[in-house]
MIGUVO-225924 format. One line per 4 residues: number of its first residue (from 0); their letters; for each residue x, y, z of C-alpha. Coordinates in steps of 0.5 Angstrom, whole numbers, plus 2048, in hexadecimal, padded with zeros to 3 digits. Each point is the difference from the previous one (the first is absolute). Last residue first. Layout:
residues N
NUM> A> X Y Z; ... $
//
This chain:
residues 113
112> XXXX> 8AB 8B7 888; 7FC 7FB 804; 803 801 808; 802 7F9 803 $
108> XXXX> 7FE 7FA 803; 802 7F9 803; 7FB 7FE 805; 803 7FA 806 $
104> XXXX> 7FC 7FE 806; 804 7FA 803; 7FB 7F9 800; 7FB 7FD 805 $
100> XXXX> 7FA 802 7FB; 802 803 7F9; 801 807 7FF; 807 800 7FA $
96> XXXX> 7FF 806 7FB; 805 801 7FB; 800 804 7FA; 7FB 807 803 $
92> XXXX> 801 806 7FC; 7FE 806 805; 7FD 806 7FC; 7FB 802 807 $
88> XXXX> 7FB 7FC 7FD; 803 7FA 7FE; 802 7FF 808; 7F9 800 802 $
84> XXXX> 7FE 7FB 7FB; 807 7FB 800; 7FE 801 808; 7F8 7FE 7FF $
80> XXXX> 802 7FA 7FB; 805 7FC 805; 7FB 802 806; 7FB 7FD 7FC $
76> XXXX> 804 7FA 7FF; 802 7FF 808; 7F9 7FF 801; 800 7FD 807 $
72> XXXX> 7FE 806 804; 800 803 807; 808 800 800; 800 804 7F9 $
68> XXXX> 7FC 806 803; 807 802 802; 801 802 7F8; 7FC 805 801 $
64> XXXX> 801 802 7F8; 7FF 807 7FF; 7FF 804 7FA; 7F9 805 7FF $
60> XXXX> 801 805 804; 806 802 7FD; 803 807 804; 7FD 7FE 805 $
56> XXXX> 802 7F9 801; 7FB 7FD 805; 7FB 7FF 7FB; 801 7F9 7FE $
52> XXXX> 804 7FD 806; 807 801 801; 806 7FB 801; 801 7FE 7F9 $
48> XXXX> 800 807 7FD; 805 802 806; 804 7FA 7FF; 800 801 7F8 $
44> XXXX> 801 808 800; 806 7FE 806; 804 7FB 7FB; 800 805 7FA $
40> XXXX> 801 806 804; 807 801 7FE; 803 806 803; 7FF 807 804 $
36> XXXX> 802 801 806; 7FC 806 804; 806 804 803; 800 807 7FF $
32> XXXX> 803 807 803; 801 7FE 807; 803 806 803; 807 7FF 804 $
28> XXXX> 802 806 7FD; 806 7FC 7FA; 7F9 7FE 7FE; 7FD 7FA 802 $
24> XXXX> 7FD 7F8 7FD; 7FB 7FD 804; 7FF 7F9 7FE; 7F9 7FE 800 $
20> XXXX> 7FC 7FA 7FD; 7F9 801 800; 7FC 7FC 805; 7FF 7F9 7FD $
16> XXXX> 803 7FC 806; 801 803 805; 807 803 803; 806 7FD 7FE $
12> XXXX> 802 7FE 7FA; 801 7F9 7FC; 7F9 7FD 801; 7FD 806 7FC $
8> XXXX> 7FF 807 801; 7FE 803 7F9; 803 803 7FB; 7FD 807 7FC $
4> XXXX> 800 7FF 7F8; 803 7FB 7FA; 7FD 7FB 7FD; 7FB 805 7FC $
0> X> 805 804 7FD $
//
């Protein structure tokens, strides 16, 4: 299933932001056995594409927004299509997208069945 694998850090845990997220599980010895969390990555996939640049993800060199180049630009319309565009390609179904100057940034999206 395409929403579900390693989590991230975010602004709720300790430690930084994006590295992976990791709770150490130990046997009766004391010796750590596990403890990559695993979850839904749908909030993270979509931050991490708006974050990165095209050829930045090695996995899929060709998804990437760079979303922060939006402060050097006016044109919130291409940014709109370039997120439905990028997100398309990884399988996300986008229904609300609201990126408009001087208003909070909302994207309502999920994985196509």
């Amino acid at each position: 299933m395409k929403g579900i694998g390693i989590q991230v850090n975010d602004h709720n845990d300790t430690g930084d932001i994006l590295d992976l997220k990791i709770e150490p599980i130990r046997d009766s010895s004391n010796k750590i056995v596990g403890g990559l969390v695993i979850g839904v990555t749908l909030e993270q996939n979509i931050s991490l594409m708006l974050l990165a640049h095209q050829g930045e993800l090695k996995s899929n060199p060709d998804l990437g927004v760079g979303i922060e180049d939006i402060v050097l630009s006016e044109d919130y319309l291409a940014f709109r299509h370039k997120i439905r565009e990028h997100l398309k390609k990884d399988g996300l179904v986008v229904s609300e997208l609201d990126l408009f100057e001087g208003k909070p940034f909302k994207i309502v999206a999920e994985y196509g069945k």
